[in-house]
mmCIF file as gemmi writes it, N, C-alpha and C atoms, coordinates in Angstrom:
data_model
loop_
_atom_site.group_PDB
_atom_site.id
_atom_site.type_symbol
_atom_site.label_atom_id
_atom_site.label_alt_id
_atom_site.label_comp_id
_atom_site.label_asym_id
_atom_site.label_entity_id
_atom_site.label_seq_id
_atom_site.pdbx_PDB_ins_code
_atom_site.Cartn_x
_atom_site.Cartn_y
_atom_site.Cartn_z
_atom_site.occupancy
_atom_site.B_iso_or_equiv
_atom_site.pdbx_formal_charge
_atom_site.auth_seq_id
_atom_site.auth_asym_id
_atom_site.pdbx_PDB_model_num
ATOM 1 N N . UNK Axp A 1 ? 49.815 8.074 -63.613 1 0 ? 1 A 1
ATOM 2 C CA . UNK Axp A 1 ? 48.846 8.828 -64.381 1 0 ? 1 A 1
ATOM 3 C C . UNK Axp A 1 ? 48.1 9.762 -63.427 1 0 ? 1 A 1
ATOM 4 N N . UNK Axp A 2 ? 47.866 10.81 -64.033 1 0 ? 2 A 1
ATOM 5 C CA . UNK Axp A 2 ? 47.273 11.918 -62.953 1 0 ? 2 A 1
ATOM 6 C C . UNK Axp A 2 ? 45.867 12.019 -63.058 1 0 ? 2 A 1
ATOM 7 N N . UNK Axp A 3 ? 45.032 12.081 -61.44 1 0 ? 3 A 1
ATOM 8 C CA . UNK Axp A 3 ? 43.535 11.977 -61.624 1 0 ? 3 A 1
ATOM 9 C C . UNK Axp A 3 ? 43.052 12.252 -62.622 1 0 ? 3 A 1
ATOM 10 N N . UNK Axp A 4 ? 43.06 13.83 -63.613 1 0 ? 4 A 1
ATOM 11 C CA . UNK Axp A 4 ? 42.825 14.322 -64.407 1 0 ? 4 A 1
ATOM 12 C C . UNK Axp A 4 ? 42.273 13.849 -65.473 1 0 ? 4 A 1
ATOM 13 N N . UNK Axp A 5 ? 43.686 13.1 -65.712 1 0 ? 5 A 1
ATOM 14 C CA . UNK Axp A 5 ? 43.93 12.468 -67.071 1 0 ? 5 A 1
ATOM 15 C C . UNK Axp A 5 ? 43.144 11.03 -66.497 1 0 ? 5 A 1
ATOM 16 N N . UNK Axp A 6 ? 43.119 10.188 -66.092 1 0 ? 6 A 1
ATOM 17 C CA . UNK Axp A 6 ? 41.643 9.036 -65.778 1 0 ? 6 A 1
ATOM 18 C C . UNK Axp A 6 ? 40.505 9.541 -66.176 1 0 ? 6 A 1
ATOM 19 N N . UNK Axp A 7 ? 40.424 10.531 -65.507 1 0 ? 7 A 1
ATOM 20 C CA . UNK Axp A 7 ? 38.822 11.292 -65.517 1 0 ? 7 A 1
ATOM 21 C C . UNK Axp A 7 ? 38.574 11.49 -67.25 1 0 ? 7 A 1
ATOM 22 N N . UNK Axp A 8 ? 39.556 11.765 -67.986 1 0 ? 8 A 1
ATOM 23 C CA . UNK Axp A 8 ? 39.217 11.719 -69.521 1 0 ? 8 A 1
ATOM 24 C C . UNK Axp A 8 ? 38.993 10.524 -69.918 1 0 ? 8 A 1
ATOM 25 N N . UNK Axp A 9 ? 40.056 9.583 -69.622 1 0 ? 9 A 1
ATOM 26 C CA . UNK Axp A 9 ? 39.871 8.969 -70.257 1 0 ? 9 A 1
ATOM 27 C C . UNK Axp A 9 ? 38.426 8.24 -69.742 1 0 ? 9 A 1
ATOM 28 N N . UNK Axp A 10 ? 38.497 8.252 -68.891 1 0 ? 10 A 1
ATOM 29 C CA . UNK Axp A 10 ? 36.857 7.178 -68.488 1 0 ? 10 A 1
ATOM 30 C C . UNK Axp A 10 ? 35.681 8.069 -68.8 1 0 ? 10 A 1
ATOM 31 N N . UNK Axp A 11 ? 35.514 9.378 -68.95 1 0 ? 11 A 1
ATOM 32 C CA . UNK Axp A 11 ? 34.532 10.449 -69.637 1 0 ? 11 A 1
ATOM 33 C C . UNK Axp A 11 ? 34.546 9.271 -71.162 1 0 ? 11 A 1
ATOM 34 N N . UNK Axp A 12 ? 35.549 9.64 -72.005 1 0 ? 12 A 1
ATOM 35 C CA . UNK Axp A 12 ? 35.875 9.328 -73.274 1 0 ? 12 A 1
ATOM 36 C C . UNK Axp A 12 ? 35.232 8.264 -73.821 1 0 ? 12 A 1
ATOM 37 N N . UNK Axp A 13 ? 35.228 7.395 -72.62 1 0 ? 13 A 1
ATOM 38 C CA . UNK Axp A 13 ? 35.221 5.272 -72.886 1 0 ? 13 A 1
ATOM 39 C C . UNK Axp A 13 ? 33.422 5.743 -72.776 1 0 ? 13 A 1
ATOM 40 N N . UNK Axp A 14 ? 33.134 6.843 -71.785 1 0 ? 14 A 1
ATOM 41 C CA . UNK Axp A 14 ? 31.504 6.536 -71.209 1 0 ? 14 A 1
ATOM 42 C C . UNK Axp A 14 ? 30.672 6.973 -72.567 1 0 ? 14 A 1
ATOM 43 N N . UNK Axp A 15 ? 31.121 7.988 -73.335 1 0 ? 15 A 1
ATOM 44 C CA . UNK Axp A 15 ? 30.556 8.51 -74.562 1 0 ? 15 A 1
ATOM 45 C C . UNK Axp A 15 ? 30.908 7.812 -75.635 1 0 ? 15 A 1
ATOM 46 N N . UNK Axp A 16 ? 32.006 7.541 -75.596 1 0 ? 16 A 1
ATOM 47 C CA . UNK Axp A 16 ? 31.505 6.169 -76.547 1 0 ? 16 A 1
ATOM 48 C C . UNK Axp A 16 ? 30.47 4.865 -76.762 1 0 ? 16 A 1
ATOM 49 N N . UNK Axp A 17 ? 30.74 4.154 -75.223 1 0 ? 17 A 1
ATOM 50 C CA . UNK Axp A 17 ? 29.623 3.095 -75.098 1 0 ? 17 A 1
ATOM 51 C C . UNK Axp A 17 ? 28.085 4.193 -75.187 1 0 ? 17 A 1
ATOM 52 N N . UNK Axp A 18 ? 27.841 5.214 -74.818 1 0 ? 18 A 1
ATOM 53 C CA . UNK Axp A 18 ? 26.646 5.788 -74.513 1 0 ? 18 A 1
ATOM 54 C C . UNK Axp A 18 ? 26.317 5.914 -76.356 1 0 ? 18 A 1
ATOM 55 N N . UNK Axp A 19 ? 26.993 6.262 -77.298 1 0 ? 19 A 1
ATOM 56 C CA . UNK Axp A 19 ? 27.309 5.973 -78.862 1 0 ? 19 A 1
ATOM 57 C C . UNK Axp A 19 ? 26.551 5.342 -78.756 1 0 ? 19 A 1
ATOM 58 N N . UNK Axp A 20 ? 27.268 4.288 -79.111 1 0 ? 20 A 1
ATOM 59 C CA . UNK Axp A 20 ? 26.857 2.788 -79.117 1 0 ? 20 A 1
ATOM 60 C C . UNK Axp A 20 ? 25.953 2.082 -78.629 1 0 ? 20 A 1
ATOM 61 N N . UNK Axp A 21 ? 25.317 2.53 -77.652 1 0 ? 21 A 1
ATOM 62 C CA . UNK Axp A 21 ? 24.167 1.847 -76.835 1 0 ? 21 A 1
ATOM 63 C C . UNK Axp A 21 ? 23.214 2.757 -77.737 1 0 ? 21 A 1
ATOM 64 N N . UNK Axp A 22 ? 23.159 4.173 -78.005 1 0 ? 22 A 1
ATOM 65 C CA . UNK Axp A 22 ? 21.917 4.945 -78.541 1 0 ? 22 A 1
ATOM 66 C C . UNK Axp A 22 ? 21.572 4.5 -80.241 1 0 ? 22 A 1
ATOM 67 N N . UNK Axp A 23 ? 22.902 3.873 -80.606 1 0 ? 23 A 1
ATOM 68 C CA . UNK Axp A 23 ? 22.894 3.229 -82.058 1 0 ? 23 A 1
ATOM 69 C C . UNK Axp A 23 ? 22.473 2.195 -82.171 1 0 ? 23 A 1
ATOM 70 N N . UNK Axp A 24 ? 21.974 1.144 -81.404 1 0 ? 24 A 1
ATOM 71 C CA . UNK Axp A 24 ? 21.68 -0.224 -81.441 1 0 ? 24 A 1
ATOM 72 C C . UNK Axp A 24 ? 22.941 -1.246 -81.274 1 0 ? 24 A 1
ATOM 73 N N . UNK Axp A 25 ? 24.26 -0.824 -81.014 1 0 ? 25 A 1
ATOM 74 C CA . UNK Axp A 25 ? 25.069 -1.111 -81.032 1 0 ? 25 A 1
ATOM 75 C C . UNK Axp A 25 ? 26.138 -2.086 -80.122 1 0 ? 25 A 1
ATOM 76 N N . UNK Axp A 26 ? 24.783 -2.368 -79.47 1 0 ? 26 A 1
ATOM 77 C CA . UNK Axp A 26 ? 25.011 -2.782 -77.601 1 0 ? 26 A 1
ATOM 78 C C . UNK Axp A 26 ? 26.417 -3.774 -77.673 1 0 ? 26 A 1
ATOM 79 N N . UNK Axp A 27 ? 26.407 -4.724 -78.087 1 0 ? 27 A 1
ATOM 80 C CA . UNK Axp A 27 ? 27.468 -5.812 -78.245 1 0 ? 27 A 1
ATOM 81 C C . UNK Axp A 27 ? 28.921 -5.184 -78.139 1 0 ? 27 A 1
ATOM 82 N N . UNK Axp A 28 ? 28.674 -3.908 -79.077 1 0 ? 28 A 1
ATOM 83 C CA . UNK Axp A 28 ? 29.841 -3.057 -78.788 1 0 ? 28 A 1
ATOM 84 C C . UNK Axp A 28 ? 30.404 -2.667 -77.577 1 0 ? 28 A 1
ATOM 85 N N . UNK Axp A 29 ? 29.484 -1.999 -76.512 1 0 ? 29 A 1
ATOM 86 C CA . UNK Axp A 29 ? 29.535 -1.337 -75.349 1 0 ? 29 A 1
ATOM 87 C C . UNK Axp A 29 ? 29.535 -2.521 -74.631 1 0 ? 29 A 1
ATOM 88 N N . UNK Axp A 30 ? 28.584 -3.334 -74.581 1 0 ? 30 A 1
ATOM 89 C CA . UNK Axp A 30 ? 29.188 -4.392 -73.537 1 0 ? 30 A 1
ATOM 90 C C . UNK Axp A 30 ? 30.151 -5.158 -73.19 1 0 ? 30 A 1
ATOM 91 N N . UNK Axp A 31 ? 31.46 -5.076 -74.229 1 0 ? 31 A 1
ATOM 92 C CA . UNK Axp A 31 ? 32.698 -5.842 -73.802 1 0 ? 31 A 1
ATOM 93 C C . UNK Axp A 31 ? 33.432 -5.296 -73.039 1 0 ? 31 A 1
ATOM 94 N N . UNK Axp A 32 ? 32.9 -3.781 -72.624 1 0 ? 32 A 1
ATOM 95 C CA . UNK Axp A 32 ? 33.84 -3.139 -71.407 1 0 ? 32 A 1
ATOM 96 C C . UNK Axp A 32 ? 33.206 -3.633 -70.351 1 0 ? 32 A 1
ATOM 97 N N . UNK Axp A 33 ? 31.89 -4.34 -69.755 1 0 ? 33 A 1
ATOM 98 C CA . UNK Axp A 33 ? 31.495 -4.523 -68.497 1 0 ? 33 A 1
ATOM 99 C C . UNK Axp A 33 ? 31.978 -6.096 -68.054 1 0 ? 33 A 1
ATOM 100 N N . UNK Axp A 34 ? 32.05 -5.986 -66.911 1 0 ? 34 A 1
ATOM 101 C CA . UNK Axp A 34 ? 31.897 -7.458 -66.279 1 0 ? 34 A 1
ATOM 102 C C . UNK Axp A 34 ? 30.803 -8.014 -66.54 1 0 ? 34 A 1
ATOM 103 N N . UNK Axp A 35 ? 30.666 -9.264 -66.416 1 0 ? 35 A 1
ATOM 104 C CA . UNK Axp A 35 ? 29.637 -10.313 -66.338 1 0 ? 35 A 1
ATOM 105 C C . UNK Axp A 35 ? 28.366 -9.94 -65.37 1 0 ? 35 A 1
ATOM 106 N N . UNK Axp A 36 ? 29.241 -9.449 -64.412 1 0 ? 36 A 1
ATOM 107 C CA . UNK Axp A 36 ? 28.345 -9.128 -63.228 1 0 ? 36 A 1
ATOM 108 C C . UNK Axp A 36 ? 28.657 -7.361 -62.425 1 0 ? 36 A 1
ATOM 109 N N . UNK Axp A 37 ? 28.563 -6.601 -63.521 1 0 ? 37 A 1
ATOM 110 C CA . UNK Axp A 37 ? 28.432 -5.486 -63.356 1 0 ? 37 A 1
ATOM 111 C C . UNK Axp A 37 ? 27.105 -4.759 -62.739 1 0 ? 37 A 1
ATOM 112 N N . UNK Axp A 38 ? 27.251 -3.535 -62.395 1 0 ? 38 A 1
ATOM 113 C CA . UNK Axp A 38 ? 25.906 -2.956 -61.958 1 0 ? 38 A 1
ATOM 114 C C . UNK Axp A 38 ? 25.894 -1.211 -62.757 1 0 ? 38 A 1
ATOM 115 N N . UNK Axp A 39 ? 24.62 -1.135 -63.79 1 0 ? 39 A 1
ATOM 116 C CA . UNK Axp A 39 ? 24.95 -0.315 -64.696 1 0 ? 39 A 1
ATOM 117 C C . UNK Axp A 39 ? 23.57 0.778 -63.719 1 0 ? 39 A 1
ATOM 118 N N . UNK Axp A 40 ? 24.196 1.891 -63.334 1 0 ? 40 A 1
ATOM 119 C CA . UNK Axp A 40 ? 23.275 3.19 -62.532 1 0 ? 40 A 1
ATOM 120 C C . UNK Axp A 40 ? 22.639 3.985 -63.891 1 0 ? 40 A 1
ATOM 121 N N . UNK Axp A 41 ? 21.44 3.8 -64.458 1 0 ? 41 A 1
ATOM 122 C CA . UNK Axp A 41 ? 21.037 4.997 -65.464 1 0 ? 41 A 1
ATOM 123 C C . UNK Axp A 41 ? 20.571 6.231 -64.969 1 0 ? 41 A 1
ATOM 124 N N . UNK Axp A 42 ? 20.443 7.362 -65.156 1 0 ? 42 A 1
ATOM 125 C CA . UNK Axp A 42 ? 19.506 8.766 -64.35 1 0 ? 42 A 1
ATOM 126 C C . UNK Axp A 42 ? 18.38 7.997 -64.33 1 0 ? 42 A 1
ATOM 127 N N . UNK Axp A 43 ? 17.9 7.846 -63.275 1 0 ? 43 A 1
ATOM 128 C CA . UNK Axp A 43 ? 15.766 8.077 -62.865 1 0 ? 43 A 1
ATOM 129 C C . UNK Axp A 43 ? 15.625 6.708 -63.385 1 0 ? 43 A 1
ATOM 130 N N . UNK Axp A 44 ? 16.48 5.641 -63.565 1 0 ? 44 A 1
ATOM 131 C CA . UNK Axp A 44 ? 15.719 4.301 -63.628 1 0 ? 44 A 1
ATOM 132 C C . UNK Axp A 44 ? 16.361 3.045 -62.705 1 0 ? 44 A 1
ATOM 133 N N . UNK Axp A 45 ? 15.945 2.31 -62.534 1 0 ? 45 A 1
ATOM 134 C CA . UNK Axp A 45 ? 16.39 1.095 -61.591 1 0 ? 45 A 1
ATOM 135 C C . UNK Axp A 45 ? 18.027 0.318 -62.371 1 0 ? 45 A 1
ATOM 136 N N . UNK Axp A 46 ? 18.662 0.389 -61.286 1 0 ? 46 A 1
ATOM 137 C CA . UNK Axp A 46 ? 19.466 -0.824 -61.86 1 0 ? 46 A 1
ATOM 138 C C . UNK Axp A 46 ? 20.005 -1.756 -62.787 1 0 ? 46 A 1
ATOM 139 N N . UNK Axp A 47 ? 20.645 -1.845 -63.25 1 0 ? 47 A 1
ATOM 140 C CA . UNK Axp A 47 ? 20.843 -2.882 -64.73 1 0 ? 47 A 1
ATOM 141 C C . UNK Axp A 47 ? 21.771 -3.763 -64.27 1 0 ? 47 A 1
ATOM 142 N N . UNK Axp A 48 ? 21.664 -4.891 -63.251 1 0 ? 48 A 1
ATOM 143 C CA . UNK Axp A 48 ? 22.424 -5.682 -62.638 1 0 ? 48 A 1
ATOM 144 C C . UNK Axp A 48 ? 23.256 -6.8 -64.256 1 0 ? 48 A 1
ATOM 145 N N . UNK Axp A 49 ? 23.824 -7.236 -64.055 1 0 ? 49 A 1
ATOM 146 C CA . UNK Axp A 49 ? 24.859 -8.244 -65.158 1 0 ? 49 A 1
ATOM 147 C C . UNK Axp A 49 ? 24.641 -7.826 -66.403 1 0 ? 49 A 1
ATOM 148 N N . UNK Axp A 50 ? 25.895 -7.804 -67.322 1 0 ? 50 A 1
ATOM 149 C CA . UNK Axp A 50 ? 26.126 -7.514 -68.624 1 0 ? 50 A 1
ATOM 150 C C . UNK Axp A 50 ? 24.911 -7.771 -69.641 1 0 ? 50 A 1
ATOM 151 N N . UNK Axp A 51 ? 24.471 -9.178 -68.948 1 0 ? 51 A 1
ATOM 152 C CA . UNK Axp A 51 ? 23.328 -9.525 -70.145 1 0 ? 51 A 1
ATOM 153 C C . UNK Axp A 51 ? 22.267 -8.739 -70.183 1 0 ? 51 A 1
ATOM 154 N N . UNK Axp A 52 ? 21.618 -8.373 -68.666 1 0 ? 52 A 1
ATOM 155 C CA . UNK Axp A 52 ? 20.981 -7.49 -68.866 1 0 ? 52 A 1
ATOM 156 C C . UNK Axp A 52 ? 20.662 -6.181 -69.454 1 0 ? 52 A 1
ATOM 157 N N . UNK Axp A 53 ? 21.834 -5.758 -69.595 1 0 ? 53 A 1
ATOM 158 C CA . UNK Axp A 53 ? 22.329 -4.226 -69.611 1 0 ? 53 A 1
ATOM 159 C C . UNK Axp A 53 ? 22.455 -4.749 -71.399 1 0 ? 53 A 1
ATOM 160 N N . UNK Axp A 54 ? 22.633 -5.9 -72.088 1 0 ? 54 A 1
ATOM 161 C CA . UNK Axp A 54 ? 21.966 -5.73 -73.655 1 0 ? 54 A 1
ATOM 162 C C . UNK Axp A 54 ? 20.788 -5.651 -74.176 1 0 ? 54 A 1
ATOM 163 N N . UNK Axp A 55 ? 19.928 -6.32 -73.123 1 0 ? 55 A 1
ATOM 164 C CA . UNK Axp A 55 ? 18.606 -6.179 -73.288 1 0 ? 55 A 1
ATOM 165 C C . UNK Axp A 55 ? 18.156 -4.44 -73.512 1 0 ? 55 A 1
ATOM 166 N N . UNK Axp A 56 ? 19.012 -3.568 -72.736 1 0 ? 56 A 1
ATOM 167 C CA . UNK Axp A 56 ? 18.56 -2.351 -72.644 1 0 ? 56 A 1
ATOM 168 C C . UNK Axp A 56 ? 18.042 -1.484 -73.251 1 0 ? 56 A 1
């Protein structure tokens, strides 16, 4: 698969969960993370493990 084509598709997956997280929808978006993921937002701290990152 060519860089390119990753780069869509993981654009694609990010606007979706970003959907879904702005809908209340979190449960949705969180089955793509690990348990122990680390979620970077613009201008805010850290969102260390999945659970956290539902609280969000």
């Amino acid at each position: 698969m060519e860089n390119a084509q990753v780069r869509k598709i993981i654009e694609e997956k990010n606007e979706q969960i970003e959907e879904w997280r702005t809908n209340g929808i979190i449960d949705f978006a969180a089955v793509h993370f690990a348990d122990d993921c680390i979620q970077f937002m613009p201008n805010q701290p850290a969102i260390v493990g999945v659970e956290n990152f539902k609280t969000t």
